[in-house]
C-alpha positions in Angstrom: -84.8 -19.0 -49.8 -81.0 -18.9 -50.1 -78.9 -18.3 -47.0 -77.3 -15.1 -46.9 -72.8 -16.1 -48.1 -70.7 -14.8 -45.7 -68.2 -13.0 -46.6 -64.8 -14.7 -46.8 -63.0 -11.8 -46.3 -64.1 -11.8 -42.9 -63.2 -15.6 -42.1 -59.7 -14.8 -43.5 -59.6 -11.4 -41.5 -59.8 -14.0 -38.2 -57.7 -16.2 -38.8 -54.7 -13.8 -39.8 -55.4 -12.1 -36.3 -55.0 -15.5 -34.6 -51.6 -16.4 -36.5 -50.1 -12.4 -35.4 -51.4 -13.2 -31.5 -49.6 -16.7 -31.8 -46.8 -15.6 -33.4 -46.2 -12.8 -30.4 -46.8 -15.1 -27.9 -43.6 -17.2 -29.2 -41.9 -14.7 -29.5 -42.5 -13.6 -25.6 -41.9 -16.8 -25.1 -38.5 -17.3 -26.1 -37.3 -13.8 -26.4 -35.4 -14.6 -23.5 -33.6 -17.6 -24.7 -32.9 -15.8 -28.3 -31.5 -13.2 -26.2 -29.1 -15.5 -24.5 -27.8 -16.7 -28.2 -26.6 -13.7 -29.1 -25.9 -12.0 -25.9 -23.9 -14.8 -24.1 -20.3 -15.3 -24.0 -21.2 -18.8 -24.6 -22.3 -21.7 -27.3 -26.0 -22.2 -26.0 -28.2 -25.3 -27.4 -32.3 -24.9 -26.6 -34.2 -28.2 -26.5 -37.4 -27.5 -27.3 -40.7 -29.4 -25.9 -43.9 -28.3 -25.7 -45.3 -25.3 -23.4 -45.8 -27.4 -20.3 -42.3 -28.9 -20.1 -39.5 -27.1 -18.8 -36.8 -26.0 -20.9 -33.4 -27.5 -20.9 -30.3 -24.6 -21.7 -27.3 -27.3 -22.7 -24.8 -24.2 -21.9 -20.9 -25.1 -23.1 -18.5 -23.6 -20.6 -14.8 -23.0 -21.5 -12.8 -22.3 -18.8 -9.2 -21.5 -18.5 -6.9 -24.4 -18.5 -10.0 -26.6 -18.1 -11.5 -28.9 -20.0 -15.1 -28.1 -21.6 -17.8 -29.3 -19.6 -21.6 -29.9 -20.2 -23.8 -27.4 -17.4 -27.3 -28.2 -17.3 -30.3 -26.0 -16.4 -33.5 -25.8 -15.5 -34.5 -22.3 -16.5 -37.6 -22.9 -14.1 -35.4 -23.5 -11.4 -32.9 -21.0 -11.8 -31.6 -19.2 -8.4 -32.8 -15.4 -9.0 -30.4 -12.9 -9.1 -30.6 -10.4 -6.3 -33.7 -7.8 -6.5 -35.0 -9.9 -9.5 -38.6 -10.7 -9.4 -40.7 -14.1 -10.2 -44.0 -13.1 -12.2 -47.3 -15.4 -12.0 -46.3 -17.8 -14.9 -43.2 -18.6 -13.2 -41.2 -16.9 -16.0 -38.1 -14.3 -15.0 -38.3 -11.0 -15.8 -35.8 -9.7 -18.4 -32.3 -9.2 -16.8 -30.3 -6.3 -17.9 -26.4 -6.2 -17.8 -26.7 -3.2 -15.1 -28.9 -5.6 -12.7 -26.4 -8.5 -13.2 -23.3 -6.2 -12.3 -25.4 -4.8 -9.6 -26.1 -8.6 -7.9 -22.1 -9.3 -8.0 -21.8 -9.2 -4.4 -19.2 -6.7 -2.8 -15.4 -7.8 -1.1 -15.2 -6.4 2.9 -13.0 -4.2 3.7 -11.1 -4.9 7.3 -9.3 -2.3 9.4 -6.3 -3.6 8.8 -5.7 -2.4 5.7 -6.8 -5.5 4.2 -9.6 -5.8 1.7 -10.6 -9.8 1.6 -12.5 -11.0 -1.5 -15.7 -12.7 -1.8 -15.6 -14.9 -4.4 -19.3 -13.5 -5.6 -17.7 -10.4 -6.0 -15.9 -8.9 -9.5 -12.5 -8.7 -9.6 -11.5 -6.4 -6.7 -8.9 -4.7 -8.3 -10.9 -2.9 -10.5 -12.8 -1.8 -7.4 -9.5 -0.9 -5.8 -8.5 1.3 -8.9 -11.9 3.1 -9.2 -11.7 3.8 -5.2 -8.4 5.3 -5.1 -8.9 7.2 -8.5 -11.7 9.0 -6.6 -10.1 9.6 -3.9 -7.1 10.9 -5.2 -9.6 13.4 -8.0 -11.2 14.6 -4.3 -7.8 15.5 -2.9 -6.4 17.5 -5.5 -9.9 19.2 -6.1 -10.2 20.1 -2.5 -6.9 21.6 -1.9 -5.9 24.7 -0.4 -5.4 27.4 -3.0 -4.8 30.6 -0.6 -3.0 31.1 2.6 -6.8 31.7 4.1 -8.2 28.9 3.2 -4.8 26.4 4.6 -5.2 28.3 7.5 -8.9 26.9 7.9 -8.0 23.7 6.9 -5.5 23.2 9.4 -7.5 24.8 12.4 -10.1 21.8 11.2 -7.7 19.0 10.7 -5.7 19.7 13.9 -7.5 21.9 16.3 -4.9 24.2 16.8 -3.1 27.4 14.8 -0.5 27.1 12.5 2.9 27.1 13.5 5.3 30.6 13.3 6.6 31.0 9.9 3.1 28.9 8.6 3.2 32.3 6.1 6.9 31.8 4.4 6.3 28.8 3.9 3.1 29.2 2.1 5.1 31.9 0.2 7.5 29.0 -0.7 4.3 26.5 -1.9 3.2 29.3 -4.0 6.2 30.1 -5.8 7.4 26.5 -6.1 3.9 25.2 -7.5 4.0 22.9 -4.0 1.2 20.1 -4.7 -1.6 19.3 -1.8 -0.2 21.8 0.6 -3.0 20.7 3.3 -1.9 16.7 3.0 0.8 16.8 5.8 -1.1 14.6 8.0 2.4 12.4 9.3 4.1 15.6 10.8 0.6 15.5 13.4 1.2 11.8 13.5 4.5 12.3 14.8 4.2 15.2 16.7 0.9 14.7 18.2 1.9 13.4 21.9 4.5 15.9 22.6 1.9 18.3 22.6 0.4 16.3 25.5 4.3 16.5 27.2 5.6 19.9 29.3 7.9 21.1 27.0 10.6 21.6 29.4 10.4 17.7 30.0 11.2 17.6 26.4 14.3 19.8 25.9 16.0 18.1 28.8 15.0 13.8 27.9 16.8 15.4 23.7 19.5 17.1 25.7 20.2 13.7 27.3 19.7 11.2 24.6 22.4 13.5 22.3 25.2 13.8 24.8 24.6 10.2 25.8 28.3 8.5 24.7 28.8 5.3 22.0 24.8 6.4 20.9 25.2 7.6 17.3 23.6 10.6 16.9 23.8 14.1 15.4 21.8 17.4 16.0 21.1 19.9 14.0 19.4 23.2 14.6 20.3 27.4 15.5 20.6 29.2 18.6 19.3 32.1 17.7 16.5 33.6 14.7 19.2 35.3 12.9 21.8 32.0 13.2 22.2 29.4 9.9 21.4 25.6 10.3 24.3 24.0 11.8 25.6 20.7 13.3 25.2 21.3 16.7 26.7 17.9 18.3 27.0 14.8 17.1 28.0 11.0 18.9 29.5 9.4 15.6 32.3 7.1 15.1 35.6 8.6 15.3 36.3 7.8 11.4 36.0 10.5 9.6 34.4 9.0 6.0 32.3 6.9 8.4 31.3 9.8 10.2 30.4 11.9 7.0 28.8 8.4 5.8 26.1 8.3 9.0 25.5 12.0 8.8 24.9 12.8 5.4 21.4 12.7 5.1 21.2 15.6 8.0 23.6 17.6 5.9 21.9 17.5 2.8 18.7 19.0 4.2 20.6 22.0 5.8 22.0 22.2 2.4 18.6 22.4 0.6 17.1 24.5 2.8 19.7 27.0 3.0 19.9 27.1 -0.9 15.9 27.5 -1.0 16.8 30.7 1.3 13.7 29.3 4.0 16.3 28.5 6.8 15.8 31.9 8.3 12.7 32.1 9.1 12.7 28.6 11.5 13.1 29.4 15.0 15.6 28.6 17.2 15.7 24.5 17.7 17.6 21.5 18.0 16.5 18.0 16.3 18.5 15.1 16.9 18.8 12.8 14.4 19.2 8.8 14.1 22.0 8.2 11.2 21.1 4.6 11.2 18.5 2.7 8.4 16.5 1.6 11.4 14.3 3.4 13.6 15.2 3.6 17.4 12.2 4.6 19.3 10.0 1.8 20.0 6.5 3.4 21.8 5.2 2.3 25.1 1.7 2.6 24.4 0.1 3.2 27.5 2.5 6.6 28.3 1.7 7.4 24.3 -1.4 7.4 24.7 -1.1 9.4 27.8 0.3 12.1 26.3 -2.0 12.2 23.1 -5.0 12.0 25.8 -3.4 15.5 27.2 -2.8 17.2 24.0 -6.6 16.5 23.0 -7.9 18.2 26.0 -4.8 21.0 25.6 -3.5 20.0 28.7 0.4 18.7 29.3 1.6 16.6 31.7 5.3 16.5 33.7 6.7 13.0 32.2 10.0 13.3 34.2 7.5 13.8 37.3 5.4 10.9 36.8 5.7 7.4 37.7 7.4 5.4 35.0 4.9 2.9 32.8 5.2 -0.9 34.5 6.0 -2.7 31.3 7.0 -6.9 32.4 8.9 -6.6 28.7 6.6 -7.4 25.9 8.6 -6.2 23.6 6.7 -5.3 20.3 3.3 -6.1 21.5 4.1 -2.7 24.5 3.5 -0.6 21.6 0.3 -2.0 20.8 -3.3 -1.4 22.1 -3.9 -4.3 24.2 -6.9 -5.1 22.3 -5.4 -5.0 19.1 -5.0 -8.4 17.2 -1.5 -8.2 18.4 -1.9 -8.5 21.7 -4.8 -10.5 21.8 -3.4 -13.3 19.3 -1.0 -15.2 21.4 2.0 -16.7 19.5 5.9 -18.0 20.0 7.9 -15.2 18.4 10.8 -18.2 18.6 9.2 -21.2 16.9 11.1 -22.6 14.2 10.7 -22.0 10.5 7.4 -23.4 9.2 9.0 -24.5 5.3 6.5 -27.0 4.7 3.8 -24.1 5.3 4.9 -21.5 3.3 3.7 -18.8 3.2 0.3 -18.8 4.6 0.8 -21.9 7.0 2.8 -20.0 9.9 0.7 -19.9 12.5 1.1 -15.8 12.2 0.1 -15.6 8.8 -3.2 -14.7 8.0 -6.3 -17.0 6.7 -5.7 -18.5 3.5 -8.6 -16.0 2.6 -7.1 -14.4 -0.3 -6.8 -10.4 0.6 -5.5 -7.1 -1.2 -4.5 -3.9 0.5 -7.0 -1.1 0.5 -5.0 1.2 2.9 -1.8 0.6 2.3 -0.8 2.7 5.8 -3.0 0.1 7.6 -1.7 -2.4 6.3 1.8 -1.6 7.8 0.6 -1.7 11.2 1.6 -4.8 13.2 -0.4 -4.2 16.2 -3.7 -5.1 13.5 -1.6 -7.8 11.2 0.9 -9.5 13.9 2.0 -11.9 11.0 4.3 -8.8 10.2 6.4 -9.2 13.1 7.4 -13.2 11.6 7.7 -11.9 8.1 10.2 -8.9 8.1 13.9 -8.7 9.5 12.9 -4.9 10.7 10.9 -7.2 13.3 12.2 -11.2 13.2 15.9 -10.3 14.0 14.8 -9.0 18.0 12.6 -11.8 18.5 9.7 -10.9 21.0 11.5 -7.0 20.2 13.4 -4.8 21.6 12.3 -3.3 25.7 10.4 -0.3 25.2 11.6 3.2 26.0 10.2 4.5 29.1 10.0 8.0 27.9 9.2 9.5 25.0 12.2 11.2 23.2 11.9 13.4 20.5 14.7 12.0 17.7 14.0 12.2 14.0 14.7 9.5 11.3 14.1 8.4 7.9 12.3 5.4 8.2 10.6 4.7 11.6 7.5 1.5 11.6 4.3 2.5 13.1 6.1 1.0 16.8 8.0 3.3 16.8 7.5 7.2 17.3 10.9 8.4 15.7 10.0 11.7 13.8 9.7 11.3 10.1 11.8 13.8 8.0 12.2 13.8 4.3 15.0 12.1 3.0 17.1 13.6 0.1 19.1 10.8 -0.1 19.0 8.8 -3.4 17.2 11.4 -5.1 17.3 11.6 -8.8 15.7 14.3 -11.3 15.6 11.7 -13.8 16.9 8.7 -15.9 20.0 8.2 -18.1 18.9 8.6 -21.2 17.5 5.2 -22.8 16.8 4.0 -19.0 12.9 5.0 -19.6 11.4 3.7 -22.9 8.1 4.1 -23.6 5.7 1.5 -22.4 5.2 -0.1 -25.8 9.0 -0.4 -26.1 9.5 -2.3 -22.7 10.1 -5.4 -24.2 10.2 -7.8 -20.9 7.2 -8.4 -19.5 8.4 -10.7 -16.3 8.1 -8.9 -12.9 11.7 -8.1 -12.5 13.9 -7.9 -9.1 17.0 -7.6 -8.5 19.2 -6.5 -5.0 21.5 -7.8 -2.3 20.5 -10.0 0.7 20.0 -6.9 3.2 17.3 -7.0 5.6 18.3 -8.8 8.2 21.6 -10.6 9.6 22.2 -13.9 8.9 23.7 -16.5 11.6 22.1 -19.4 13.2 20.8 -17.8 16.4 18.6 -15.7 14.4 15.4 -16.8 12.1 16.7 -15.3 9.4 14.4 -17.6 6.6 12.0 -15.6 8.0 13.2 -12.6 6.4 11.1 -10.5 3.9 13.7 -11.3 1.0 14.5 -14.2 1.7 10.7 -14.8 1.8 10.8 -13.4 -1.6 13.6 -15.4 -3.0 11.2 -18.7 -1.6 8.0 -17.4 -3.5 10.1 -16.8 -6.5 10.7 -20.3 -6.6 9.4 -22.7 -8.6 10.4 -26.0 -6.1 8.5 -25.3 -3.6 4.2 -26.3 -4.9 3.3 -27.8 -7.8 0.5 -25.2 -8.4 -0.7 -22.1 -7.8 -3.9 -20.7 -7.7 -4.5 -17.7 -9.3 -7.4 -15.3 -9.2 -9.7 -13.8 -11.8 -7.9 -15.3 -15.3 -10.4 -15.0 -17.9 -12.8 -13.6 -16.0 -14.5 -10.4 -17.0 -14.9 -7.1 -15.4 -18.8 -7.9 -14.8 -18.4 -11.5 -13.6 -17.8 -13.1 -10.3 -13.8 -13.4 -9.4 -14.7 -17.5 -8.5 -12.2 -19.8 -6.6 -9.2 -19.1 -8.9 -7.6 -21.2 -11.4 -4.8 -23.9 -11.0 -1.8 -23.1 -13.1 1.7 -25.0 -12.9 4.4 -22.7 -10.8 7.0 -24.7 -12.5 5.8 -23.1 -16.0 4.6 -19.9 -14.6 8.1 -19.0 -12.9 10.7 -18.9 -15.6 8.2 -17.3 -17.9 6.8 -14.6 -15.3 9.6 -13.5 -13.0 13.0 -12.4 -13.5 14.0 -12.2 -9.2 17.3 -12.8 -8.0 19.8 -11.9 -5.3 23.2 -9.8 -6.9 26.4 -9.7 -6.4 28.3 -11.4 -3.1 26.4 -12.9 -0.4 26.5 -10.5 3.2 25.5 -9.4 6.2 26.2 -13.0 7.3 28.5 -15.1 9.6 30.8 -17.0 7.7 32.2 -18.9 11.0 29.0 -20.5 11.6 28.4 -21.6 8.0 25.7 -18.8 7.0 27.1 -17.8 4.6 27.9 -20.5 2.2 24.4 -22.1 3.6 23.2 -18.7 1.5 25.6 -19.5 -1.6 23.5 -22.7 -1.8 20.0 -22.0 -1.6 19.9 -18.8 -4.0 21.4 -18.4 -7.6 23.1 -14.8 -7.6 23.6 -13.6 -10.8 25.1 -9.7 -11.8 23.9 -6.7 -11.3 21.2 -5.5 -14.0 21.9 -1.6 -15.2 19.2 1.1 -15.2 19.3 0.6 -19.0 18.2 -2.6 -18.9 15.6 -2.4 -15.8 14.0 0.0 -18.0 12.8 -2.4 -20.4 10.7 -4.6 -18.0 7.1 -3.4 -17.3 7.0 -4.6 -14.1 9.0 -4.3 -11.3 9.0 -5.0 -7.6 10.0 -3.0 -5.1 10.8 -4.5 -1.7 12.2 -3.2 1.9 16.1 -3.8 2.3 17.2 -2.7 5.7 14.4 0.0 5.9 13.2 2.3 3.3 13.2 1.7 -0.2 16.5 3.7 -1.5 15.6 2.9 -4.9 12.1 3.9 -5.0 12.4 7.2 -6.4 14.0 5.4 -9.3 11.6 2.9 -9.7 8.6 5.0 -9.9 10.3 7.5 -12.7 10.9 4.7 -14.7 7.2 4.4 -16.1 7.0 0.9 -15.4 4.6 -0.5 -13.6 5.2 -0.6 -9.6 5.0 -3.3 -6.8 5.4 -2.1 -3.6 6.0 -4.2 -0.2 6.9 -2.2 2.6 6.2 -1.9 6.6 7.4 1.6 6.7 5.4 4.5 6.3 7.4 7.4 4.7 7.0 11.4 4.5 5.1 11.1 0.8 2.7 8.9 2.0 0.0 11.0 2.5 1.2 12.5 -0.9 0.7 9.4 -3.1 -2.0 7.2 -4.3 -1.7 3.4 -4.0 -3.4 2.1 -6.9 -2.5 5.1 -9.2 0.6 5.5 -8.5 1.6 2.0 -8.3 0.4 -1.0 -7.1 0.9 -2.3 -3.2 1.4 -5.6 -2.3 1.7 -7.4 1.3 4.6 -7.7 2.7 4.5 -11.7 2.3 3.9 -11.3 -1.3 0.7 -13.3 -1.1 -1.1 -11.2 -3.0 1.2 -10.7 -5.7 0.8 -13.3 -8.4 -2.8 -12.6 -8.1 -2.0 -9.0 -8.8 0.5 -9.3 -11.5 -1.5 -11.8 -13.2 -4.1 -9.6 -13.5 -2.2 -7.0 -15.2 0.0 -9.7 -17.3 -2.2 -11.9 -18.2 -1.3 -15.7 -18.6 1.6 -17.3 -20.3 0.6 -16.1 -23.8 -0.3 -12.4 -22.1 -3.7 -13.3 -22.7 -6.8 -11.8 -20.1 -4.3 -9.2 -18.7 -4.8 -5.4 -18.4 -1.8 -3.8 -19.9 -3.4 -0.9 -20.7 -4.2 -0.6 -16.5 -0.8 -1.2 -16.2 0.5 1.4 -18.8 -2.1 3.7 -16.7 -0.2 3.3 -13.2 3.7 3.3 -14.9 3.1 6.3 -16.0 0.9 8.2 -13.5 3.9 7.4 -11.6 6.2 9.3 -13.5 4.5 12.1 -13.7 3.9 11.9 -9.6 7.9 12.0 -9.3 8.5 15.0 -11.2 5.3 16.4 -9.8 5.1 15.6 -5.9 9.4 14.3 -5.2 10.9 17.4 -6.8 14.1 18.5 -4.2 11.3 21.3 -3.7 9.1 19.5 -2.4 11.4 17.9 0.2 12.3 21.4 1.3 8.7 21.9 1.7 8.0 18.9 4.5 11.4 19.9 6.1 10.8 23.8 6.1 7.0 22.6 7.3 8.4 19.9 9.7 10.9 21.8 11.7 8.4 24.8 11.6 5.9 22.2 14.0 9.4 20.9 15.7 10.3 24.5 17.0 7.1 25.2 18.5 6.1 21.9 20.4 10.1 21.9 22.0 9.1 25.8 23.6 8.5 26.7 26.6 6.2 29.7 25.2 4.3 27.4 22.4 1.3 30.1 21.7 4.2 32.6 21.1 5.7 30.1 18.3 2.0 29.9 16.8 1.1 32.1 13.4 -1.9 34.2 13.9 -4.0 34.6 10.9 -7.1 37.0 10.9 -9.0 34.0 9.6 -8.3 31.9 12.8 -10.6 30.6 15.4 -8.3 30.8 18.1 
């Protein structure tokens, strides 16, 4: 008997099922490793071997300014990336972009102000952008848009009711299209311990300080509710243009207020005001906080009656907490210039962690970053600083540092509408891309009994050189936005300076001795070339902006010019609660050791190549639009209206009958 055939269509039926289960199991296999062919940023070779040999990923790295290198890898023994799990056949599971972004590890951010990067991290600027982009969306979404609801928001913000007049001047925010009318949170800063003070205690210590002779002063302010804004006294030099010189800036805000027709409805009052760049009241902490203890439980306290605070002169570190970094960091405010450790060797300076400023108010602060007070002539030029006043006087100025508790008004000095015509070109018609400078040697005085290298621009002028290192390491060049920042790179400053900045001193060298040999020590060490016209800074992209004396007079200018912003400063001004670091423009410490790493990243290299200009086109002109938005004259009438409003009420004797009663308050 024949043996049943069987059928061949069945024998070929099994064996195509065992080449499709083959086939899929290389391609599970290596779908991974296909995946990193086309996927990767780089040239990837596979040796393959058989199943029970490890694979070898010959992955060709080109990094910037480097030379290719060979980076082998076990794909067995490949670190997991953070939350990534190991299945049974020790293969990886797939990694998606979103998990690799997700195990970038994040930057901490101190209480100084500072934010200090973590080399695992991205690029913090980008996190520093998206941050403060937020934040500023929140503000302007949750702003007051009715005299009801400012009323509630200041009740919550400051625990009190609204000044006399709070009314007319929201009338004035409505029908001047006033920006974040709850964001006032420096006139509370500055006010905030008087409240804590007997009011009569205050009238006489102002009283005394104005009549005081050979003290420059002036005071403005009305005797009665139906009187005009007027100079009330003044201790000024006996020269008359020097005399209209020192007090101008008091006379223009009379002027605006009166034109904006708000100077009736402020109460009775007199301010005295500080004509000079520099601020005069350095704080004794521990009667400060005194005060501010008092005005939180809505009590005040005699100060005239009390027993003076026993301060053995410490100078700047008196108007610190004691444990602040300050005073807990002991240094000689007289050692000698450090020039072989510039910047980041001077004992003061920070660690040569690199850092970027994520509250740019923090930042400012001394008592948390001492190395201010050996890197800025606001500080260097008093040494250890000045004695401490031993009672709190209320004097206004336009530029006081966190040490000091002069009032912050709104300056209308230096303020422009706009540019000449031709002075703002469009971003793609700004032509020079170097970070651009230019000024006089102000900040400090120059002679030999004063550490005047130690200077913030004259610290500037030093990191603008090229002489000084053969390298600089730079952060984050050719790396992308979902890739860790790394160590830096090493570039030549002697290349990188010519090409990148465009910093100088102007004009004639002063504020110097010449007897002593200051000045012509000055001529020597800096090139000073001629003054650069608003025509022409408008055609850089990138400009620094950098204390002189005290504020920044050209600011205003700066930020209307649509180019992109630097800022170094250790004074807080009256907009700062009104402007957006990292939207606006971009803020740099005040030794400038962030700032290649930060321009770089919005330049680019040499060629312009891994830069951000389109980040940087972003900020030049958000800040435009800011100036004619939020530094109209209006709004400078509206802090000052605002301001004296506060002023009048904490200097009376009857302070609940200066308060505005609103059917909404809680009180």
């Amino acid at each position: 008997m024949l043996s049943p055939k069987v059928p061949r269509i069945a024998r070929r039926s099994t064996r195509k099922q065992f080449m499709l289960i083959s086939a899929f199991c290389l391609v599970c296999v290596f779908a991974n490793y296909i995946r990193n062919i086309f996927q990767g940023g780089h040239t990837t070779n596979i040796t393959v071997k058989t199943f029970l040999e490890p694979i070898t990923v010959m992955r060709t790295t080109t990094a910037w300014l480097q030379p290719s290198k060979k980076v082998n890898r076990q794909l067995d023994s490949t670190p997991r990336l953070e939350g990534q799990k190991k299945s049974s056949k020790n293969a990886y599971k797939k990694v998606s972009w979103e998990d690799h972004s997700a195990a970038l590890k994040k930057h901490k951010l101190h209480p100084n102000g500072l934010l200090e990067v973590n080399p695992d991290g991205r690029h913090p600027i980008y996190d520093l952008i998206e941050k403060s982009e937020a934040v500023w969306k929140a503000k302007l979404k949750d702003a007051s848009r009715s005299l009801h609801e400012a009323v509630i928001e200041y009740e919550q913000r400051y625990g009190r009711k609204p000044p006399l007049g709070f009314d007319k001047w929201w009338e004035y925010v409505e029908e001047n299209d006033i920006q974040l009318p709850d964001e006032y949170d420096q006139i509370n800063r500055d006010l905030e311990a008087f409240w804590g003070i007997d009011p009569r205690d205050l009238q006489i210590v102002e009283f005394m300080h104005e009549v005081v002779p050979q003290t420059d002063t002036y005071t403005l302010g009305k005797l009665n509710m139906v009187d005009p804004i007027t100079l009330l006294n003044y201790s000024l030099p006996h020269n008359t243009s020097t005399n209209y010189d020192m007090a101008e800036g008091g006379k223009m805000i009379v002027e605006l207020l009166r034109e904006a027709g708000v100077d009736k409805y402020i109460p009775p009052f007199r301010a005295t005001f500080n004509p000079h760049d520099s601020p005069e009241m350095l704080t004794n902490r521990e009667l400060w906080s005194k005060a501010v203890a008092h005005a939180k439980e809505g009590k005040t306290f005699s100060m005239l009656n009390s027993p003076r605070p026993n301060d053995p002169y410490h100078g700047w570190l008196t108007a610190c907490d004691p444990s602040s970094p300050a005073s807990t960091t002991p240094f000689d405010f007289n050692a000698p210039y450090p020039s072989h450790l510039w910047p980041n060797g001077d004992p003061m300076s920070p660690s040569h962690t690199r850092t970027f400023i994520h509250d740019h108010r923090a930042a400012m602060d001394p008592c948390q970053n001492p190395h201010l007070l050996r890197q800025h002539g606001q500080f260097v030029k008093f040494g250890k600083g000045v004695e401490p006043r031993s009672l709190i006087i209320p004097i206004l100025s336009f530029s006081p540092s966190t040490l000091h508790h002069d009032i912050i008004s709104a300056n209308p000095m230096n303020w422009i509408r706009d540019l000449p015509l031709g002075a703002n070109p469009a971003w793609e018609e700004k032509i020079d891309e170097r970070l651009h400078w230019r000024g006089a040697n102000t900040g400090i005085h120059y002679s030999k009994n004063i550490i005047w290298r130690l200077s913030h621009r004259v610290r500037m002028m030093e990191w603008a050189s090229h002489n000084l290192y053969s390298g600089l390491r730079i952060l984050g060049l050719g790396v992308k936005k979902d890739e860790r920042i790394g160590e830096g790179t090493v570039v030549d400053k002697a290349r990188w300076v010519p090409a990148m900045l465009d910093i100088a001193f102007t004009g004639e060298v002063i504020n110097c001795e010449e007897g002593d040999g200051t000045c012509g020590e000055l001529r020597d060490m800096f090139e000073w070339r001629k003054r650069v016209s608003f025509t022409d800074a408008g055609k850089y992209k990138y400009i620094l902006d950098i204390d002189g004396n005290a504020w920044s007079s050209r600011f205003k200018r700066l930020i209307t010019s649509s180019s992109c912003i630097f800022k170094a400063t250790v004074y807080p001004e009256w907009f700062t609660d009104r402007i957006q670091p990292w939207v606006h423009y971009v803020p740099v410490q005040i030794d400038l050791s962030d700032l290649w790493d930060s321009f770089a990243f919005f330049r680019g290299d040499l060629n312009g190549d891994f830069g951000h200009d389109d980040l940087a086109k972003k900020i030049g002109e958000a800040g435009r639009v800011w100036s004619h938005t939020f530094w109209r004259k209006e709004d400078i009438v509206a802090y000052n209206f605002r301001l004296l409003l506060e002023y009048a009420r904490v200097m009376s004797t009857d302070r609940e009958a200066m308060s505005f009663n609103h059917w909404a308050s809680k009180f």
